[in-house]
C-alpha positions in Angstrom: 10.4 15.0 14.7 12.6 13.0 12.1 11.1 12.2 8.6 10.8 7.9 8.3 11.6 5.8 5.5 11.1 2.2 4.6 14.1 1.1 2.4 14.1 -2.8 1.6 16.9 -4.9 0.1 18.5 -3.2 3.1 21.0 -5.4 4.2 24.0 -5.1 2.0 24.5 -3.5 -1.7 22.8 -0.6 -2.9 19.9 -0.8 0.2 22.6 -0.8 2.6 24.2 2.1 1.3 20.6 4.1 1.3 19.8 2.8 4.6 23.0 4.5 6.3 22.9 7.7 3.9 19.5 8.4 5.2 20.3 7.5 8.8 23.5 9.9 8.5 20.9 12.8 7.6 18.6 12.2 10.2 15.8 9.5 9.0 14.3 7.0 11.1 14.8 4.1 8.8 13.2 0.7 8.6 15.7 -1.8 7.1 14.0 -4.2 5.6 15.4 -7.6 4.4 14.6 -11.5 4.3 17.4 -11.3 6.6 17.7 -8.5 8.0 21.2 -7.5 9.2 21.0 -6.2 13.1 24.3 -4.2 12.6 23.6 -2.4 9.4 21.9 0.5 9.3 18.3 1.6 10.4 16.1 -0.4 12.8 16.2 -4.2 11.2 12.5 -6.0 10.2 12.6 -9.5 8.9 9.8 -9.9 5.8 9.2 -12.0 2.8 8.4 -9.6 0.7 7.4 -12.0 -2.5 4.0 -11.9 -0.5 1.6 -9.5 0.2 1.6 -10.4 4.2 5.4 -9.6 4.1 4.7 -6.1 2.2 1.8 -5.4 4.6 3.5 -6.1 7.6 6.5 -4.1 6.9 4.4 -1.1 6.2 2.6 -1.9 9.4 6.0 -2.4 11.2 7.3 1.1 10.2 3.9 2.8 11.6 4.1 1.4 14.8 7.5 1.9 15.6 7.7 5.6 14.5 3.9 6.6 14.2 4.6 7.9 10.8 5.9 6.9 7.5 7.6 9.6 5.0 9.1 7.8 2.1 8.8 4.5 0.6 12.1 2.7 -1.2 11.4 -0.3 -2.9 15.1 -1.7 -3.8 15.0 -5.7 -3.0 16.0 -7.5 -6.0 17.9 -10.3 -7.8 18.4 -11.1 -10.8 18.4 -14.4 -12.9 20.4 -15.2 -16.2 19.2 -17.2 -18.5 17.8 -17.3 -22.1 14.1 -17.2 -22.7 13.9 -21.1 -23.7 15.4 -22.3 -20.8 14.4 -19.1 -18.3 12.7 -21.1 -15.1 9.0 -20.4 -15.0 9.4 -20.5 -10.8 12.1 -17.7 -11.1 9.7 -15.1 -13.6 7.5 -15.4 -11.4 9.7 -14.5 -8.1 11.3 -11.8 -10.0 7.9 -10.4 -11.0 7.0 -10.5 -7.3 9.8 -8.7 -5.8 10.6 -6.1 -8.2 7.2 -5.4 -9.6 4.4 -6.5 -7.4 5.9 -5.5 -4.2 6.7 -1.7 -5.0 2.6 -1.8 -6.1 1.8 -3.4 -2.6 4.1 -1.3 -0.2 2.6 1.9 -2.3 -1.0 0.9 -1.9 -0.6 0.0 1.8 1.7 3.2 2.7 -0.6 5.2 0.8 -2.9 6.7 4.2 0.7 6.9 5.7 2.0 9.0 3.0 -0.8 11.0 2.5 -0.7 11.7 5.9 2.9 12.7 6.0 1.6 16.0 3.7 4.9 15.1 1.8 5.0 11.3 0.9 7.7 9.9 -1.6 8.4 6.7 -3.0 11.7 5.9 -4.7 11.8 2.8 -6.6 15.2 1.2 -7.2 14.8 0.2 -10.9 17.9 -0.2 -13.1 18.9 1.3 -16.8 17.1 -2.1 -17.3 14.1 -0.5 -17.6 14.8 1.9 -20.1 16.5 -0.9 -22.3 17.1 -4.9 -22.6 19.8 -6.8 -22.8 19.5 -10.6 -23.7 19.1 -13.4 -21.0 17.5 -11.0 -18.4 13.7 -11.6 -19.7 12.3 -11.4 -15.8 14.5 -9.0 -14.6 13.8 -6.5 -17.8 10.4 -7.0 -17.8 9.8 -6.3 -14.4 11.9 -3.4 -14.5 9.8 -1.5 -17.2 6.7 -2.5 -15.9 8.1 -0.8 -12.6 8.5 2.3 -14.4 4.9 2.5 -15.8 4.0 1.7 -11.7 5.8 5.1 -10.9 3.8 7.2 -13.7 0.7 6.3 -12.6 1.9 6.7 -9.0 2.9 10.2 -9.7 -0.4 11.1 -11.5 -2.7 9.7 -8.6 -0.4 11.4 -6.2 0.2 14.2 -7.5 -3.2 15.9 -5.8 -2.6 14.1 -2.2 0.8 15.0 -1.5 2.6 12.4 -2.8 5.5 12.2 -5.4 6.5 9.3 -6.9 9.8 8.5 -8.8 12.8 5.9 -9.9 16.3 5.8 -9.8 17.8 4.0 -13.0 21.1 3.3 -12.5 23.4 0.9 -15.2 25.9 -1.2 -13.3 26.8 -1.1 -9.6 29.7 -3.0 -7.6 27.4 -5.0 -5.3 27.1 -8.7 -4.9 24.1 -8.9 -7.0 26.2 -7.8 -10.0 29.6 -9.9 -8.7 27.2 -12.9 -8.8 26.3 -12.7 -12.3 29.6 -13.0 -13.8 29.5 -16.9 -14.1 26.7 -17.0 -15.7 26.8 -14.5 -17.9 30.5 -16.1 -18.8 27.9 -19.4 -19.5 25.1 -17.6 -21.9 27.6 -15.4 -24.1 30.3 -18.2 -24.3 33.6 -16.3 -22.9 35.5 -16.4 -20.1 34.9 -14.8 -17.0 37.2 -12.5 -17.1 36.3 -10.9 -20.0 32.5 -10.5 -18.7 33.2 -6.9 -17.3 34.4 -5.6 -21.0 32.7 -7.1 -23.2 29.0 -7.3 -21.5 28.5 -5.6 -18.9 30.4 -2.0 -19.2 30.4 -2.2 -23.5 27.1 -0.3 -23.8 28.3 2.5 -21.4 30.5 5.6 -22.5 31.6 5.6 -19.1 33.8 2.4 -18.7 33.6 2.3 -15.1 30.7 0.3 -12.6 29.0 2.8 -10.0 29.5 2.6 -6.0 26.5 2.4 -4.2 26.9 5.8 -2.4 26.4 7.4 -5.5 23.1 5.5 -5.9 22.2 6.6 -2.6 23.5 10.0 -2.9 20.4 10.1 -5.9 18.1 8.7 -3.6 18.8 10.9 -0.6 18.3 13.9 -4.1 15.4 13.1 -4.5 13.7 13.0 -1.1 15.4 16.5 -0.4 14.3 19.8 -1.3 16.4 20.1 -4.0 13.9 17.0 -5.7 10.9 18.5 -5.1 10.2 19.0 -9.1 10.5 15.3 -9.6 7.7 12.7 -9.9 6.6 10.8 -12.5 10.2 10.3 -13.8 13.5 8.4 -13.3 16.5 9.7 -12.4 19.0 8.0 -15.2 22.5 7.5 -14.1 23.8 4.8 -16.8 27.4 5.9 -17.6 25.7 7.3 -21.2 24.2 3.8 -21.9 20.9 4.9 -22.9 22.6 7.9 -25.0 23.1 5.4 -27.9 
């Protein structure tokens, strides 16, 4: 019987692209969004997942529709740009929720699950983000490391029960979420928008060039392989040589 994997933040970008990389190598996938796209990828579930009844029901949702659950990928996200003295209170605490909080919740719940599966991995999506900062990102990078020090512990508790727990950190990927940015990060640094790409976004990389989602997924689908057995504890860093500085 084929492995099953929850992957949320599935309906376009980088989820997407690990939804249909994992359905291409066999998984039973649940695609999970706030709206969920019924012609992407994977079997589509609709949840909120800012809340714990949306992270509990779509660990609950992947159980009963395949009986099992393999891997966990936390990847919903958004991003917000603004400097710390204006950053909106409302939107810390949404990023907090989503890119923090709800990789805890959908580990605690799958936990049994995972155990179960006598070969349980979580993947969190976090970002190069949480290896550095950049200004004007003070939810986004915060939540990002914090996520990091979720998938140590992670690894150490599951080290015993069958589970392995790690991250992908990848710098900057063509997807929506990034596209979406530009304007205001055009706003905060004072320059037009097309200079954005140059002269904030790629100028900490060696490696002038965004990443495709594939190759995020490609890293995923790594790491839940054989071939990323050794991993846990760890991310898997694929910034272009940003952090090499």
């Amino acid at each position: 019987m084929s492995e099953v994997a929850l992957v949320t933040g599935a309906a376009g970008g980088i989820g997407r692209a690990i939804a249909g990389r994992l359905v291409g190598d066999g998984w039973r996938v649940l695609a999970v969004d706030l709206a969920p796209d019924a012609d992407g990828p994977g079997d589509p579930f609709g949840a909120d997942l800012t809340t714990r009844e949306g992270n509990r029901s779509a660990v609950d949702a992947a159980v009963e529709r395949f009986g099992r659950l393999d891997a966990v990928i936390p990847n919903a996200g958004f991003q917000h740009v603004s400097s710390v003295e204006e950053f909106d209170e409302d939107r810390w605490d949404a990023l907090v929720a989503l890119l923090l909080t709800s990789p805890f919740l959908l580990s605690r719940y799958a936990w049994p699950v995972l155990r179960a599966s006598g070969n349980g991995r979580i993947v969190v999506l976090a970002s190069v983000h949480g290896l550095v900062a950049s200004p004007f990102k003070a939810g986004y990078v915060s939540a990002k490391h914090g996520v990091l020090g979720l998938v140590k512990t992670l690894a150490l508790e599951g080290a015993s029960q069958g589970i392995r727990a790690s991250a992908v950190c990848p710098g900057y990927v063509r997807t929506p979420l990034v596209e979406a940015q530009v304007a205001d990060q055009a706003r905060v640094h004072g320059i037009p928008e097309d200079r954005v790409f140059e002269e904030v976004l790629l100028a900490p990389q060696a490696l002038k060039r965004m990443l495709d989602p594939s190759e995020v997924a490609d890293a995923v689908a790594f790491l839940l392989g054989p071939s990323g057995s050794a991993f846990t504890g760890a991310p898997l860093v694929m910034d272009g040589g940003w952090t090499a500085r």
